[in-house]
mmCIF file of the N, C-alpha and C atoms, coordinates in Angstrom:
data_MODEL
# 
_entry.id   MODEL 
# 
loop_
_atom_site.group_PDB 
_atom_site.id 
_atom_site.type_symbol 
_atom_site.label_atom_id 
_atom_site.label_alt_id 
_atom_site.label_comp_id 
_atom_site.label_asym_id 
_atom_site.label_entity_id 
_atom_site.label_seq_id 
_atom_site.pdbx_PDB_ins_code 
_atom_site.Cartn_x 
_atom_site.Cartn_y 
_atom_site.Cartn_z 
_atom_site.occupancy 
_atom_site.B_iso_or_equiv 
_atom_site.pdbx_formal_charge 
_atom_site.auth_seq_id 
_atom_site.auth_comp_id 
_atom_site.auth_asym_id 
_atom_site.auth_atom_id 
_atom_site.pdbx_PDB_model_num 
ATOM 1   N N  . UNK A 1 1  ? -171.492 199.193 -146.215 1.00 0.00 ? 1  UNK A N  1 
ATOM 2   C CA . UNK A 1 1  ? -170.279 199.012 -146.976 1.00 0.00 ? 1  UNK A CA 1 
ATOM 3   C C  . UNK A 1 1  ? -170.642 198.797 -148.442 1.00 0.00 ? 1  UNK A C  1 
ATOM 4   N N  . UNK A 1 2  ? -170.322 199.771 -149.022 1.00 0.00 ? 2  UNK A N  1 
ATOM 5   C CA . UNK A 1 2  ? -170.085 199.541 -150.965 1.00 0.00 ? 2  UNK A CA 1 
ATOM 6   C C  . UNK A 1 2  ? -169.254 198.375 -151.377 1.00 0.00 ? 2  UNK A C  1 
ATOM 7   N N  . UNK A 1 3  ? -169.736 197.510 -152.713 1.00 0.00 ? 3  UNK A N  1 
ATOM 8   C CA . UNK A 1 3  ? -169.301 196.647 -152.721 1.00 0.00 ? 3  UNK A CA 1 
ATOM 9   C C  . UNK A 1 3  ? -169.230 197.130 -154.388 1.00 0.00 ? 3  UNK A C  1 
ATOM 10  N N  . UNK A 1 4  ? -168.180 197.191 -155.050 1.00 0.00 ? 4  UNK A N  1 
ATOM 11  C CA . UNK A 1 4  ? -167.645 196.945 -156.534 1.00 0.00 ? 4  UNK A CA 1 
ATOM 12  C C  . UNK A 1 4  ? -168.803 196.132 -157.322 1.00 0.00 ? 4  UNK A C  1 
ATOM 13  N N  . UNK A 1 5  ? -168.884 196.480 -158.201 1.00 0.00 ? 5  UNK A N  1 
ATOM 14  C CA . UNK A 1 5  ? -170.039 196.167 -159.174 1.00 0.00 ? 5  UNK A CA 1 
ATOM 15  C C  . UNK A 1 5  ? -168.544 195.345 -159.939 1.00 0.00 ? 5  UNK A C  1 
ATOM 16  N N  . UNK A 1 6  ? -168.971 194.381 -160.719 1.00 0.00 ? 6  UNK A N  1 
ATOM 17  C CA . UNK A 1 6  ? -168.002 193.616 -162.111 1.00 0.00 ? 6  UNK A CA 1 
ATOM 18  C C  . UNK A 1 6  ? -168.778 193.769 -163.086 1.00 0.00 ? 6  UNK A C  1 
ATOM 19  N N  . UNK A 1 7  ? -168.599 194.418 -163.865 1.00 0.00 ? 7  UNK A N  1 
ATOM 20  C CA . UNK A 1 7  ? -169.383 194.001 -165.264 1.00 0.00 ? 7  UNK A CA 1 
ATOM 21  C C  . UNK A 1 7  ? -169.491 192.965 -166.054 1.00 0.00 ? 7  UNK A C  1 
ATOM 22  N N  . UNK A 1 8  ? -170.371 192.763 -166.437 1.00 0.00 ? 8  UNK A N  1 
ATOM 23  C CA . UNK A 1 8  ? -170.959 191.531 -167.107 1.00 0.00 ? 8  UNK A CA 1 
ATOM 24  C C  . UNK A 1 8  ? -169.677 191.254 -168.482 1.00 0.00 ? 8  UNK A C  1 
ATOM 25  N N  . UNK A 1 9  ? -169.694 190.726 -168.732 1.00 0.00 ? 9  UNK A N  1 
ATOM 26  C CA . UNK A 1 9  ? -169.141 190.107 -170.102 1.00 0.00 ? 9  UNK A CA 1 
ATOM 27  C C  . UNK A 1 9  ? -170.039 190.420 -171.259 1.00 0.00 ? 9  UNK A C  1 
ATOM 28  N N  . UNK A 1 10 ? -170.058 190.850 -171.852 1.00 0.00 ? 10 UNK A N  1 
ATOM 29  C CA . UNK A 1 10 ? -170.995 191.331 -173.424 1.00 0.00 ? 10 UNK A CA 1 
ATOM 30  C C  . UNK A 1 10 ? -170.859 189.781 -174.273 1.00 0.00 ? 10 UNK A C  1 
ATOM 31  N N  . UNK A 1 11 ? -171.676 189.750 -174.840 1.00 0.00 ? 11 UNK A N  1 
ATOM 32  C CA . UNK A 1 11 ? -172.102 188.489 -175.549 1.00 0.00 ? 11 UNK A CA 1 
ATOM 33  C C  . UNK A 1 11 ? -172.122 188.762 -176.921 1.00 0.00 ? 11 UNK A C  1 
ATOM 34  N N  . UNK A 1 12 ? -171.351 187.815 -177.956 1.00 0.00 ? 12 UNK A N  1 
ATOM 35  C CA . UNK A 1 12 ? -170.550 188.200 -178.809 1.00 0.00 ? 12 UNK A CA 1 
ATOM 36  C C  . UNK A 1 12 ? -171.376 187.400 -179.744 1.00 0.00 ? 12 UNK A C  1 
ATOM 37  N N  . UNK A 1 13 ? -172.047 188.264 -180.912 1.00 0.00 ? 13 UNK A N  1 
ATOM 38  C CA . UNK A 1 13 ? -172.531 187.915 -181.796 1.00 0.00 ? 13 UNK A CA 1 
ATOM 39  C C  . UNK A 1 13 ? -171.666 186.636 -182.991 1.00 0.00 ? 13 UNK A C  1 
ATOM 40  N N  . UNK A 1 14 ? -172.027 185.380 -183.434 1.00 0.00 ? 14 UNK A N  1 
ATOM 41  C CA . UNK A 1 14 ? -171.233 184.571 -184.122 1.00 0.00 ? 14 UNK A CA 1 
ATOM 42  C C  . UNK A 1 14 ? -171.257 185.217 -185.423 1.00 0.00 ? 14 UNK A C  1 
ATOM 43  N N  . UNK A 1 15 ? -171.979 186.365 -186.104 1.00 0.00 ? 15 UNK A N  1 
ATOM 44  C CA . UNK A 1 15 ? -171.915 186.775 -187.116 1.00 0.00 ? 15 UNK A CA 1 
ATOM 45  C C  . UNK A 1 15 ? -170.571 188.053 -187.216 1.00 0.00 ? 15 UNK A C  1 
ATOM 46  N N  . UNK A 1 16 ? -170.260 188.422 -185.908 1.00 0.00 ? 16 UNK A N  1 
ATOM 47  C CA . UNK A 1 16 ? -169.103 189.267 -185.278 1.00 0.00 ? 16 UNK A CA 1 
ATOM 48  C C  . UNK A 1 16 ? -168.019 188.724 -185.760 1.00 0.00 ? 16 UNK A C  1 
ATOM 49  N N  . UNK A 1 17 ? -167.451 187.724 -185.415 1.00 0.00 ? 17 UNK A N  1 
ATOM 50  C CA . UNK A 1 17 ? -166.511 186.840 -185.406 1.00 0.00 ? 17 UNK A CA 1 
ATOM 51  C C  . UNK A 1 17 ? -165.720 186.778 -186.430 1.00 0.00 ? 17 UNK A C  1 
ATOM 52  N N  . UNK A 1 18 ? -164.504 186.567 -186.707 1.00 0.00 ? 18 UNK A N  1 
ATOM 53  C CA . UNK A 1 18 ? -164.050 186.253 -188.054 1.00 0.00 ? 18 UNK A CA 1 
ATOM 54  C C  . UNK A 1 18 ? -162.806 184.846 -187.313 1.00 0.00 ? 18 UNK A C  1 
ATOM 55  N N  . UNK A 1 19 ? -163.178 184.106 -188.068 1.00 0.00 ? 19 UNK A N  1 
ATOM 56  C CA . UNK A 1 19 ? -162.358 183.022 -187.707 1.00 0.00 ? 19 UNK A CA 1 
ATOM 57  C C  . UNK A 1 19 ? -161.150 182.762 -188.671 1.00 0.00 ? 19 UNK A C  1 
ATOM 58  N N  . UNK A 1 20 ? -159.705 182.354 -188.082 1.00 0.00 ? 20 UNK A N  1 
ATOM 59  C CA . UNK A 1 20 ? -158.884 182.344 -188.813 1.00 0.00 ? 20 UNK A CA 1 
ATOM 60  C C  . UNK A 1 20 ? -158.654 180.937 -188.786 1.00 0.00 ? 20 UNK A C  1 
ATOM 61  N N  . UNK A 1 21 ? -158.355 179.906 -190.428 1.00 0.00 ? 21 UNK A N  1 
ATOM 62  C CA . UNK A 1 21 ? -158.274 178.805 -190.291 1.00 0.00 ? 21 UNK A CA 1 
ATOM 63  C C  . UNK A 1 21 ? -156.748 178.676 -189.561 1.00 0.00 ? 21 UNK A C  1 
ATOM 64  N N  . UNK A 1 22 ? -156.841 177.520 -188.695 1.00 0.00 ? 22 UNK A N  1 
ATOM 65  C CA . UNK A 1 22 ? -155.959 176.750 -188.202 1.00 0.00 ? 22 UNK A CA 1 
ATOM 66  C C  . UNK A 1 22 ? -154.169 177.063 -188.710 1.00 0.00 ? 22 UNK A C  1 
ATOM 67  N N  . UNK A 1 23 ? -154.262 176.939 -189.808 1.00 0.00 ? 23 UNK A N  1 
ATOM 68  C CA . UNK A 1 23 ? -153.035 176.671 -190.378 1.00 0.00 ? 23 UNK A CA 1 
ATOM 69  C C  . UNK A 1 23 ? -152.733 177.939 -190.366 1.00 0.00 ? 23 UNK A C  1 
ATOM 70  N N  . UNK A 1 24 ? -153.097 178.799 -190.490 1.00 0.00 ? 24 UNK A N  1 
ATOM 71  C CA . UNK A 1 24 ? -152.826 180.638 -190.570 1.00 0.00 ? 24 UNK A CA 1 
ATOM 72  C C  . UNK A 1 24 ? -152.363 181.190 -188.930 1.00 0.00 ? 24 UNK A C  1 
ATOM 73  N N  . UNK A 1 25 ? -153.369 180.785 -188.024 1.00 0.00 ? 25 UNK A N  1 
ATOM 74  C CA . UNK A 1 25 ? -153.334 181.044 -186.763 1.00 0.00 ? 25 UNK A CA 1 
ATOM 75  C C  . UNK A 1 25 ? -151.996 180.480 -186.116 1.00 0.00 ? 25 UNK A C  1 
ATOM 76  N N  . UNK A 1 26 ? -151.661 179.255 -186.424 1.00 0.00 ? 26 UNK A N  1 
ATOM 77  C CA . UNK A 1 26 ? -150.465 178.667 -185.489 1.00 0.00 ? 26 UNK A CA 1 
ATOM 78  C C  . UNK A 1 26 ? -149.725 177.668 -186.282 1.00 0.00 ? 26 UNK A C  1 
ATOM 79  N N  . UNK A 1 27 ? -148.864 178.215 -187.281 1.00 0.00 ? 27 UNK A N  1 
ATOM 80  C CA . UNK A 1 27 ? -147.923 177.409 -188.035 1.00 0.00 ? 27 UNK A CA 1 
ATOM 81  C C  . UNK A 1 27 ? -147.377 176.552 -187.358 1.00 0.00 ? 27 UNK A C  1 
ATOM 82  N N  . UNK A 1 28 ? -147.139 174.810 -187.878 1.00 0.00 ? 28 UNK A N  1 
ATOM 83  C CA . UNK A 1 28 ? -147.118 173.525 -187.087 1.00 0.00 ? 28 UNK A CA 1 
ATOM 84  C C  . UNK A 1 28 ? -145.628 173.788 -187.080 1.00 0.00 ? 28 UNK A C  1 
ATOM 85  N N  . UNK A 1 29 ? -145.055 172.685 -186.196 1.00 0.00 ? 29 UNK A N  1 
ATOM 86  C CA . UNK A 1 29 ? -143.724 172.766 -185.557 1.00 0.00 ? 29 UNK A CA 1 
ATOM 87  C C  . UNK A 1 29 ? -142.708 172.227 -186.667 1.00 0.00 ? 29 UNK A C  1 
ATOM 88  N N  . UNK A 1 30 ? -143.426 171.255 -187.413 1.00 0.00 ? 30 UNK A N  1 
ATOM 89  C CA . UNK A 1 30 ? -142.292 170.583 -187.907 1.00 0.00 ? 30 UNK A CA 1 
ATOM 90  C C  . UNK A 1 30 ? -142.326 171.439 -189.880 1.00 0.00 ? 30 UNK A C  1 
ATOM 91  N N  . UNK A 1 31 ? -143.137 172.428 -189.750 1.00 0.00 ? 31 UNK A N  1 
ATOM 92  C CA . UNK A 1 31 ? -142.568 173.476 -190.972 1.00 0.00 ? 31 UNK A CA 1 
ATOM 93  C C  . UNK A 1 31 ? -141.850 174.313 -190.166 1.00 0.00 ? 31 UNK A C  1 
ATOM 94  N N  . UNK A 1 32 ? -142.005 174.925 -188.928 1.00 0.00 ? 32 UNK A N  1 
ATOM 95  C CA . UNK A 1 32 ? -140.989 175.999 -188.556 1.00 0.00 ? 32 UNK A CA 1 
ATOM 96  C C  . UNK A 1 32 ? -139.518 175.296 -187.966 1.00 0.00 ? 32 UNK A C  1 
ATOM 97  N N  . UNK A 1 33 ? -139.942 173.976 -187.617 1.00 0.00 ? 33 UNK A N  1 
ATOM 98  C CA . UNK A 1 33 ? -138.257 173.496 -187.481 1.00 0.00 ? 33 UNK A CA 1 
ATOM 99  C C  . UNK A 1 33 ? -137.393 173.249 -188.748 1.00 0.00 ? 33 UNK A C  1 
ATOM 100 N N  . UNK A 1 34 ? -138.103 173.108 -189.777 1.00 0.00 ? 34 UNK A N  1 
ATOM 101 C CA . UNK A 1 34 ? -137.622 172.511 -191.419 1.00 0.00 ? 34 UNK A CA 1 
ATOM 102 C C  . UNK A 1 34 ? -137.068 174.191 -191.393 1.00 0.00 ? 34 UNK A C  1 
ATOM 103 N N  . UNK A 1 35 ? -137.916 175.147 -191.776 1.00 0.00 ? 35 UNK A N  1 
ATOM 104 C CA . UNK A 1 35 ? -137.378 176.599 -191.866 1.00 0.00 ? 35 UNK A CA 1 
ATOM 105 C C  . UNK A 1 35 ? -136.079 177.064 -191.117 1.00 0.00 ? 35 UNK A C  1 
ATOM 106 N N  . UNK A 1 36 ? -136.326 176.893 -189.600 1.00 0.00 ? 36 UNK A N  1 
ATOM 107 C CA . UNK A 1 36 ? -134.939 177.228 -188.979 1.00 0.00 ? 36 UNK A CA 1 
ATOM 108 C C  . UNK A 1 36 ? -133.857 176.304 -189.195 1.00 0.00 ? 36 UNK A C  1 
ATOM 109 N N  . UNK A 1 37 ? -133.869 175.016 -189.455 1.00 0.00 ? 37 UNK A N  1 
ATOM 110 C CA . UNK A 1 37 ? -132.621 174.239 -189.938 1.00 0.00 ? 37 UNK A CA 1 
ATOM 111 C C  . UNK A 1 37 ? -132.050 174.943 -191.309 1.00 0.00 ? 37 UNK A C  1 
ATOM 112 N N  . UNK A 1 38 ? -133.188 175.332 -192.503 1.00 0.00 ? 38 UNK A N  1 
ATOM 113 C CA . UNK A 1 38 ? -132.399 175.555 -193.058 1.00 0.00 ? 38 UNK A CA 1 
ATOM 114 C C  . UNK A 1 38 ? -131.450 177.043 -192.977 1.00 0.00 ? 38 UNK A C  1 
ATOM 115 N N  . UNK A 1 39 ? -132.522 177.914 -191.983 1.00 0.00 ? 39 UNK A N  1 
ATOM 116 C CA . UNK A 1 39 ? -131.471 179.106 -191.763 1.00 0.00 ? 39 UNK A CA 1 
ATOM 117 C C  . UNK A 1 39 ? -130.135 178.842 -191.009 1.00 0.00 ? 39 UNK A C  1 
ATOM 118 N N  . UNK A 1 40 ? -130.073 177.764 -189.982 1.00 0.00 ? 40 UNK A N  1 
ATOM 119 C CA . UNK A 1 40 ? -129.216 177.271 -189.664 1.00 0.00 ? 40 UNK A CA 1 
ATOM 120 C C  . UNK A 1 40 ? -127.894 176.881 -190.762 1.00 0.00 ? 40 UNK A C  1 
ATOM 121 N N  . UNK A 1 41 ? -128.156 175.698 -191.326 1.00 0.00 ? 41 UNK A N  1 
ATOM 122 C CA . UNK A 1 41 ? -127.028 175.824 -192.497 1.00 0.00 ? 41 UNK A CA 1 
ATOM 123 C C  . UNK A 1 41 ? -126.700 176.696 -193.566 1.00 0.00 ? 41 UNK A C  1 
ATOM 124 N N  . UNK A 1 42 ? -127.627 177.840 -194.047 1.00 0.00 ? 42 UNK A N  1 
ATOM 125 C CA . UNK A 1 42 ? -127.094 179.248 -194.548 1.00 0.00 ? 42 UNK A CA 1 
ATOM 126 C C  . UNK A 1 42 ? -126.117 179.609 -193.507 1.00 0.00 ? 42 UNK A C  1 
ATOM 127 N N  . UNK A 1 43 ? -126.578 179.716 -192.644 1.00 0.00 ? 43 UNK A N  1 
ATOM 128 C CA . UNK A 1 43 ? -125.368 180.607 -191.445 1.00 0.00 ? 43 UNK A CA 1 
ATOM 129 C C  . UNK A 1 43 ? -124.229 179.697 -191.746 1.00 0.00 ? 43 UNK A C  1 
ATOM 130 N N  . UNK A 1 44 ? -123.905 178.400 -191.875 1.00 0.00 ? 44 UNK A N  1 
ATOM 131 C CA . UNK A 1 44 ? -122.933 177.836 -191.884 1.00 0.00 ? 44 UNK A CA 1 
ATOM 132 C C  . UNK A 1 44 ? -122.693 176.885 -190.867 1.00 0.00 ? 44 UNK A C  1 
ATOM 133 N N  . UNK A 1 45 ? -124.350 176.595 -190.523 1.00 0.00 ? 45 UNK A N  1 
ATOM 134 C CA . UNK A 1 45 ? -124.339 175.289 -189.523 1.00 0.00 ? 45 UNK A CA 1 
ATOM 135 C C  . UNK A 1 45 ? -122.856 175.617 -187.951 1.00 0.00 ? 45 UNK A C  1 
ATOM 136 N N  . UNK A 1 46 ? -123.240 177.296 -188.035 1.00 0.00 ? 46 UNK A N  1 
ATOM 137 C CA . UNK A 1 46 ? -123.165 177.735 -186.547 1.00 0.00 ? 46 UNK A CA 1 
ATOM 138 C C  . UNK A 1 46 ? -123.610 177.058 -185.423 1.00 0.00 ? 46 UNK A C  1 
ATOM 139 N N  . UNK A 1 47 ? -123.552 176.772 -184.580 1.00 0.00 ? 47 UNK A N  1 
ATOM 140 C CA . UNK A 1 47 ? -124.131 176.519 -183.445 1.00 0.00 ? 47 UNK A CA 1 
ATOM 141 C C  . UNK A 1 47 ? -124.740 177.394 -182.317 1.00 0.00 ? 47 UNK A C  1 
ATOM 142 N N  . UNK A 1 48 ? -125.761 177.460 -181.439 1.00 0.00 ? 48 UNK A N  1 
ATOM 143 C CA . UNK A 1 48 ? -126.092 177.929 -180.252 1.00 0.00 ? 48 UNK A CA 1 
ATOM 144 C C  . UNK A 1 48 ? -126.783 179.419 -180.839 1.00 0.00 ? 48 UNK A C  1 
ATOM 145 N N  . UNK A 1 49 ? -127.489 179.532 -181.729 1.00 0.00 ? 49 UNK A N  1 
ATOM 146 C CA . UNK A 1 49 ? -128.229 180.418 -182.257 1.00 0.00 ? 49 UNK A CA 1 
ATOM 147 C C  . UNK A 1 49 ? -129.366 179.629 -182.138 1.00 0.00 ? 49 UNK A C  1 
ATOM 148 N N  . UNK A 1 50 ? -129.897 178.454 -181.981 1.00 0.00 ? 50 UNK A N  1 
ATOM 149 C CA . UNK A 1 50 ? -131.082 177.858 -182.188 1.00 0.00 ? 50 UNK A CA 1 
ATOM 150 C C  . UNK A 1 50 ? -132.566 178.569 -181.878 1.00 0.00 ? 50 UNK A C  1 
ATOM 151 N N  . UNK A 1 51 ? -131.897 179.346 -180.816 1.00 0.00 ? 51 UNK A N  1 
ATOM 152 C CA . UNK A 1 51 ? -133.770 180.205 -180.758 1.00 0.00 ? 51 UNK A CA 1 
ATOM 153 C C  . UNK A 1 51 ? -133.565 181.061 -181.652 1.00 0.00 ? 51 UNK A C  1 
ATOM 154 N N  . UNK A 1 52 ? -132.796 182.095 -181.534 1.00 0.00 ? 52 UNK A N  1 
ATOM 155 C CA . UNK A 1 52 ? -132.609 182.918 -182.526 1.00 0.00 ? 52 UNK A CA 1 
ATOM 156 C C  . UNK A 1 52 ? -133.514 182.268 -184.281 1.00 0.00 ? 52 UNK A C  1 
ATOM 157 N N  . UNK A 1 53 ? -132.825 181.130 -184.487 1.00 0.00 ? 53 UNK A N  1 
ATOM 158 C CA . UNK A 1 53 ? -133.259 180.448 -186.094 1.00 0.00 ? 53 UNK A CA 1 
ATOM 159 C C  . UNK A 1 53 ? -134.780 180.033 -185.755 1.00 0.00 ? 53 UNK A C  1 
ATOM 160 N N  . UNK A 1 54 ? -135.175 179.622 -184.344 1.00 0.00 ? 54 UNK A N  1 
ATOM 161 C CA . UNK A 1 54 ? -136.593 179.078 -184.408 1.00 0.00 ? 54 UNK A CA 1 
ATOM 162 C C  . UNK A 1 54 ? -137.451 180.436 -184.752 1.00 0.00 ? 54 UNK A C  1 
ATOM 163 N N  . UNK A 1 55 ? -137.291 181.417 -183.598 1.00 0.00 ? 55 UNK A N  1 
ATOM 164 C CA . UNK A 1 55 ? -138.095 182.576 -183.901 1.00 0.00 ? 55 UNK A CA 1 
ATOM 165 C C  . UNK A 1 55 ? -138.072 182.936 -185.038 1.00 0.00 ? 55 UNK A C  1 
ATOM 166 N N  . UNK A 1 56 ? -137.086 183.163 -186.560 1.00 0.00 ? 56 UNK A N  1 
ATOM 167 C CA . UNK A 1 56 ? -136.873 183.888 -187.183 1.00 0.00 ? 56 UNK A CA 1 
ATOM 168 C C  . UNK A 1 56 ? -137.825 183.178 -188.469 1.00 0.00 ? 56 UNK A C  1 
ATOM 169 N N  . UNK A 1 57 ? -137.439 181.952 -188.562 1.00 0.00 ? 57 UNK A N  1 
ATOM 170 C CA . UNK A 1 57 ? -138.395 180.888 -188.923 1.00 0.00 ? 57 UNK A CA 1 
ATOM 171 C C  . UNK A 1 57 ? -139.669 180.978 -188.634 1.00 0.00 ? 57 UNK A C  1 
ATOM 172 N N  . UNK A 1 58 ? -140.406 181.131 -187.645 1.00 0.00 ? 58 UNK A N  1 
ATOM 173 C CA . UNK A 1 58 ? -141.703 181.414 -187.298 1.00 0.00 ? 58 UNK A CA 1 
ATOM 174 C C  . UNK A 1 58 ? -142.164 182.153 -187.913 1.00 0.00 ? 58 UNK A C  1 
ATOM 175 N N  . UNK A 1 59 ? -141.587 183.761 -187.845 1.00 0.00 ? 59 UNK A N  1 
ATOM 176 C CA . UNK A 1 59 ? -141.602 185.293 -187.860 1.00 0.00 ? 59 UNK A CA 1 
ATOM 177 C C  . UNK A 1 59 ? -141.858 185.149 -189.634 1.00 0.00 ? 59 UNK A C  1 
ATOM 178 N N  . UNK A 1 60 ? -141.092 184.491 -190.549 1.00 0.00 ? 60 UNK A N  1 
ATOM 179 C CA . UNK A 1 60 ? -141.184 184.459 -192.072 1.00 0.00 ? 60 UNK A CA 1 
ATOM 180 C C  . UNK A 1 60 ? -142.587 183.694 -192.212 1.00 0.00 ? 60 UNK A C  1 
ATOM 181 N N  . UNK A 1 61 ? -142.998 182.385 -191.916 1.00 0.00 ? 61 UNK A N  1 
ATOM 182 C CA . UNK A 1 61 ? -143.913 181.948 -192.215 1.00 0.00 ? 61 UNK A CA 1 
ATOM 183 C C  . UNK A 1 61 ? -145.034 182.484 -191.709 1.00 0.00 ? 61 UNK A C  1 
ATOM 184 N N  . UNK A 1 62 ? -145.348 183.054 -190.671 1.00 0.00 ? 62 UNK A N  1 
ATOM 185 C CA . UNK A 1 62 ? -146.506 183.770 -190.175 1.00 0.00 ? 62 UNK A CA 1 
ATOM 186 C C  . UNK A 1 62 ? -146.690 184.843 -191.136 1.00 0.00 ? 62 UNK A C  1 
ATOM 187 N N  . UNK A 1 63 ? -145.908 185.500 -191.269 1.00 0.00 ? 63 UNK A N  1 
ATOM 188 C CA . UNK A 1 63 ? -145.936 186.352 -192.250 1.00 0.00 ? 63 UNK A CA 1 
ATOM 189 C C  . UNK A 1 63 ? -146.304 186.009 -193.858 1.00 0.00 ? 63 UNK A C  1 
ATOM 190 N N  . UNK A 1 64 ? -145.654 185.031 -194.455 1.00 0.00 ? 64 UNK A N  1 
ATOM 191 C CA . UNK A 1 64 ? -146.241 184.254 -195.467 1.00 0.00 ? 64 UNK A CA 1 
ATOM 192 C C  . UNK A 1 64 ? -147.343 184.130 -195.346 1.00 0.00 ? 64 UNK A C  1 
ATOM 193 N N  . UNK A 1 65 ? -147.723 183.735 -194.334 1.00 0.00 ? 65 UNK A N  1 
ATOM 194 C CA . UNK A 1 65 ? -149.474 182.586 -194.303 1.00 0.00 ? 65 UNK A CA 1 
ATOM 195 C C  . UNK A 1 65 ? -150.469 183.801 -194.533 1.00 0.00 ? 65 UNK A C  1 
ATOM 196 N N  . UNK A 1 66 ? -150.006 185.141 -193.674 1.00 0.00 ? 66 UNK A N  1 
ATOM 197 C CA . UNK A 1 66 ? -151.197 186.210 -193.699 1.00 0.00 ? 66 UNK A CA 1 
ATOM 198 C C  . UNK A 1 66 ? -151.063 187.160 -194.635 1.00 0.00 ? 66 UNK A C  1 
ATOM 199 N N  . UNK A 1 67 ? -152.033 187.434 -195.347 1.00 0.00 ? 67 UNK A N  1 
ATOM 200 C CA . UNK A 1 67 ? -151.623 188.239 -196.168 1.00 0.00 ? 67 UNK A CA 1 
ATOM 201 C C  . UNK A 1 67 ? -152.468 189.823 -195.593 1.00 0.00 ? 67 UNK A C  1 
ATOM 202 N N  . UNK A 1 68 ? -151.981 191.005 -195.691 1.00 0.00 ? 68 UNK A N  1 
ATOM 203 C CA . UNK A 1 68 ? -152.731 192.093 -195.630 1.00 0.00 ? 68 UNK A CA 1 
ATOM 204 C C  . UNK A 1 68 ? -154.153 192.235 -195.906 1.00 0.00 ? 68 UNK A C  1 
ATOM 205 N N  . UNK A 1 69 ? -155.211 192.821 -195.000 1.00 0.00 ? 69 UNK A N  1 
ATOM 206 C CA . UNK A 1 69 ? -156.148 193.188 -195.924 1.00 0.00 ? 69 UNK A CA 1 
ATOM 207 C C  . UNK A 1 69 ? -156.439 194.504 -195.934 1.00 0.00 ? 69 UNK A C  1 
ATOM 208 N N  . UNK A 1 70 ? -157.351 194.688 -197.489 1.00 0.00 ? 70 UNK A N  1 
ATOM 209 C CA . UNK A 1 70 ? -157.071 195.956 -197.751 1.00 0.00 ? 70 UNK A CA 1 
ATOM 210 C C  . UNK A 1 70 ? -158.645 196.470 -197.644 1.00 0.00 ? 70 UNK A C  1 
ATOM 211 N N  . UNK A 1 71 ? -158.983 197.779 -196.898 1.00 0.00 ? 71 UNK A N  1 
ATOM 212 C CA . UNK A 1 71 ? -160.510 198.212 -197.279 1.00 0.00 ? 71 UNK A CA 1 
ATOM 213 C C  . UNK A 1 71 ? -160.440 199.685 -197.809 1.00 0.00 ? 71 UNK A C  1 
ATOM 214 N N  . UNK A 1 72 ? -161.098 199.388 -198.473 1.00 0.00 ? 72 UNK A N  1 
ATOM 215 C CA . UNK A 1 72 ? -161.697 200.553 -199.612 1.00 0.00 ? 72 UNK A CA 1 
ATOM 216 C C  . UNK A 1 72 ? -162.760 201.106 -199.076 1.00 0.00 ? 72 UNK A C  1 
ATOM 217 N N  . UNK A 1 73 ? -162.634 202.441 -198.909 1.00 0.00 ? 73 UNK A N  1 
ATOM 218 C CA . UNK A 1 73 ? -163.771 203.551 -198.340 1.00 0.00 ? 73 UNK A CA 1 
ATOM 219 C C  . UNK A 1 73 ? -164.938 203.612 -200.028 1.00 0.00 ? 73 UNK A C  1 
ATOM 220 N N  . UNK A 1 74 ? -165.945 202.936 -199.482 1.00 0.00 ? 74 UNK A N  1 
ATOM 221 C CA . UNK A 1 74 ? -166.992 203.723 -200.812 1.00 0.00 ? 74 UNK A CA 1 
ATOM 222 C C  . UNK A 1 74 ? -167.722 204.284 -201.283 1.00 0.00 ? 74 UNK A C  1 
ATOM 223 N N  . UNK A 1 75 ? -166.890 205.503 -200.311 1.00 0.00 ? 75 UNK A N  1 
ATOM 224 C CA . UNK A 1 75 ? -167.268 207.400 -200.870 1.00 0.00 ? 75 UNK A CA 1 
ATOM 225 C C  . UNK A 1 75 ? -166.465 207.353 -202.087 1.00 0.00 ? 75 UNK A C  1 
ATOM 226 N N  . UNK A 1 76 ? -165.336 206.579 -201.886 1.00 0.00 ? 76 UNK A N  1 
ATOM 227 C CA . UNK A 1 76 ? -164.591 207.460 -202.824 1.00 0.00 ? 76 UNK A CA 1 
ATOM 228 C C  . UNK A 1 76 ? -164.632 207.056 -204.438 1.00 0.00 ? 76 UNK A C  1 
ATOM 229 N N  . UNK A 1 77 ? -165.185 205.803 -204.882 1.00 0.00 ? 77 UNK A N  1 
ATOM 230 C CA . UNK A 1 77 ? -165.184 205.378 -205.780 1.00 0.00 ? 77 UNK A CA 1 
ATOM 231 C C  . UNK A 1 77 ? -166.091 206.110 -206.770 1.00 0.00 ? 77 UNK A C  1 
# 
């Protein structure tokens, strides 16, 4: 009887890695609740949208925190 091989896990160089600080990776709760309250009272302090304002809140500051990066091919320069 043949038995399935698993492959190993590859071992990941620490020079590989790019680490994202903390604050970039997982914006804290009590800036994305400050954010959705205030989208909350723009709307006009609606009610029962609350996920709606949490996600949307999230979605802006994540976006804030990261900025694009850009690479330059240097053939072409």
């Amino acid at each position: 009887m043949a038995t399935a091989r698993i492959p190993r896990k590859k071992s990941v160089s620490k020079s590989n890695v790019i680490r994202m600080p903390a604050a970039i990776a997982a914006p804290r709760d009590e800036e994305i609740a400050r954010r959705a309250y205030e989208i909350f009272l723009t709307r006009g302090a609606e009610h029962g949208r609350d996920l709606e304002d949490w996600l949307e809140a999230e979605r802006e500051i994540t976006e804030r925190a990261v900025e694009p990066v850009v690479f330059q091919d240097s053939a072409r320069r």
